[in-house]
N, C-alpha and C positions, 0 to 999 in steps of 0.2 A: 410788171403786173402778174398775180400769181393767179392760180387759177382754183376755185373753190372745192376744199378740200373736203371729203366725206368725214361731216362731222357730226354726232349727239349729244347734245345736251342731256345729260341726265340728273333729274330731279325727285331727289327723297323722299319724302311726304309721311308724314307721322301723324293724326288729327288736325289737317290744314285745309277745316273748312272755311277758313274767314279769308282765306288768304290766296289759296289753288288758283281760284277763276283772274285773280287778277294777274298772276303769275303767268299765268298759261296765255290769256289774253296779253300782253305785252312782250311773251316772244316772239306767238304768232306776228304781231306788226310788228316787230324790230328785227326782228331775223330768222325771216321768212325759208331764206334760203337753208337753214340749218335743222334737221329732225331732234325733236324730245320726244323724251319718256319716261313719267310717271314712274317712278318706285313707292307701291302704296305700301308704309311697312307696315303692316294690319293694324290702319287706322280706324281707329271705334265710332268715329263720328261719321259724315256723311263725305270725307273727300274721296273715296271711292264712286260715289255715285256723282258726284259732280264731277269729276272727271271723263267716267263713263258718256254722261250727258254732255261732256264738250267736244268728245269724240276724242280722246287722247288713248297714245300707245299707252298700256300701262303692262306694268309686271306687278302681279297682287302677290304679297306674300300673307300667306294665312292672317299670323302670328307678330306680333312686334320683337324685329328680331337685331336692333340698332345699325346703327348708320354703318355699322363694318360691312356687314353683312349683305345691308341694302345696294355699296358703294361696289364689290364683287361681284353680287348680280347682275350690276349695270354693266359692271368692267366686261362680263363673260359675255354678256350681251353684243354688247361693241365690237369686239371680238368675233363672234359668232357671225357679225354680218357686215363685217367688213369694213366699219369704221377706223378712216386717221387718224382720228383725235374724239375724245369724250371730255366734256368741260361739265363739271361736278359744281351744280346750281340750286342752291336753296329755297324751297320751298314757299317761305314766308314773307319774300319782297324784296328784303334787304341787300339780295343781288340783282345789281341792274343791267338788264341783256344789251344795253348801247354800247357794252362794253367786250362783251363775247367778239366781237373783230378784231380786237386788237389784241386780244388774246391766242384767235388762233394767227394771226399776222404777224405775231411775234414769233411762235413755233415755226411758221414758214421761212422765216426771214434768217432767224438764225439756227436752225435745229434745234431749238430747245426740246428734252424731253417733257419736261414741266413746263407749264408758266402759272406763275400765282399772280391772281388778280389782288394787287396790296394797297392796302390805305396807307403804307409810310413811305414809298418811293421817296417822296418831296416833301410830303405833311408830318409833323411829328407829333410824336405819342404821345397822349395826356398822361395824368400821373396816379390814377385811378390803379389800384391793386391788380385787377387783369394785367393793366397794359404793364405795372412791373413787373407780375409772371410775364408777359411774351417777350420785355428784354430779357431775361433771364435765359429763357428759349433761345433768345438770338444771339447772345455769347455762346451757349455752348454748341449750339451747331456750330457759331465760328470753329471754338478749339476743337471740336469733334474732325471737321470738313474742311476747313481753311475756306469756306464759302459762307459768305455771310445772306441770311433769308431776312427782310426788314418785317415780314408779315409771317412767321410761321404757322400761325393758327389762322389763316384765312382758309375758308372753306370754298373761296372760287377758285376756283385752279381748272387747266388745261391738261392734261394726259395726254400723250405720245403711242403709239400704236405695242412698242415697245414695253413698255412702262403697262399698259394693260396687260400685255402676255404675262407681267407678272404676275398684276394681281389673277390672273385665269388657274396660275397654276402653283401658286402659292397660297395657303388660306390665311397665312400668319400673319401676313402686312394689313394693314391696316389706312386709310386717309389720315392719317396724321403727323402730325411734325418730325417723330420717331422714324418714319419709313420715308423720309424725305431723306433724313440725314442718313441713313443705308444706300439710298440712290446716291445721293452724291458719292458716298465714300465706294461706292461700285463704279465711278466712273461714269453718273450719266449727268444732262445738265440742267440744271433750273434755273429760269429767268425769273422776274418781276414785269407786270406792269403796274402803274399809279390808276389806281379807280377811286371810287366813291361808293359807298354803301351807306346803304337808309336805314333807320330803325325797323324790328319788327311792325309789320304791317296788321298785322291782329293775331291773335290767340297770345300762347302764353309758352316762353322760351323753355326749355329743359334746363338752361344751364342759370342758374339761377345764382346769389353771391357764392352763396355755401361751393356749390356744386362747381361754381367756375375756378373755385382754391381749389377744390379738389380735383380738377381737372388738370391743372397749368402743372398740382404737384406731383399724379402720374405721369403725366409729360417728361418731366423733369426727369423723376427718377430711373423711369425708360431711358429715357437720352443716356445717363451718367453709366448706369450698373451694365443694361440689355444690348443697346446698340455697340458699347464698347469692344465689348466681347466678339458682335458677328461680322 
């Protein structure tokens, strides 16, 4: 039996008034035992003040200043006070906290530095254009690392106490697949667990067709040209 480990949840938040309370309400009951905190990253609509009103730690940032920036904050936060483990949790619903146990149980269990909460452990990929950007991801992390990620682009993940002193003192890294494949090839270790994620729960995604080619394709070329190099 391990013993519960000083953990936060930290949660992004960009105009997520449709979404916040419900978000915040279903850690609160699911895992009570674990602190959050709000990263408002100057959202224009009202989820700063519903937040406020639900009595949530927040960090306001002025200005919209995206998810790097927001994801660093959290990390220096963690950091600052003393936090195991920070599990980086989506705003919008579509991460489900019955699952935040098994994710830091798996950090416990086997020292993982990471663990990514993944939809392909067991389940596999439709054949929808994202998901052949994220094989595409997931070959060349293979040949990059010799370590294969089934979910590169999943944005639940677990962080390691470690692994935040980086982002603390590094501003370059970034949460995404790019700075995974650097950890590995430094030597640290990521796990998987199998989850389930839900559609957006209201508002309206950033990453839209357009934006999600154009996303998988900076990914990509990151990986190939950037990460080879450091």
């Amino acid at each position: 039996m391990f013993t519960t480990p000083k953990t936060l949840i930290a949660i992004p938040a960009y105009n997520e008034e449709e979404c916040i309370e419900r978000t915040v309400s279903e850690l609160r009951q699911t895992v009570p035992e674990f602190d959050f905190i709000v990263i408002n990253d100057g959202s224009q609509d009202r989820t700063l003040a519903i937040c406020m009103e639900l009595g949530c730690d927040i960090i306001d940032l002025p200005i919209n200043c995206g998810l790097t920036v927001g994801f660093q904050t959290a990390a220096r936060y963690a950091v600052d006070h003393g936090y195991d483990y920070m599990v980086q949790f989506d705003a919008d619903g579509q991460h489900r906290p019955e699952y935040i146990r098994a994710l830091v149980d798996k950090a416990q269990s086997d020292g993982s530095d990471i663990v990514i909460g993944s939809r392909f452990v067991t389940a596999r990929k439709d054949k929808s254009l994202r998901m052949i950007g994220s094989r595409m991801i997931t070959v060349l992390v293979k040949i990059l690392t010799g370590k294969r990620i089934s979910d590169p682009t999943s944005g639940f993940r677990l962080f390691g106490r470690e692994i935040l002193l980086k982002y603390y003192y590094d501003n370059t890294l970034n949460p995404e697949p790019e700075s995974l494949a650097l950890f590995l090839k430094q030597g640290y270790s990521v796990s998987e667990v199998q989850v389930k994620m839900r559609e957006r729960q209201g508002g309206e995604s950033y990453l839209n067709p357009v934006r999600s080619v154009q996303y998988m394709a900076r990914v990509f070329v990151t990986l190939l040209f950037v990460q080879w190099l450091r």
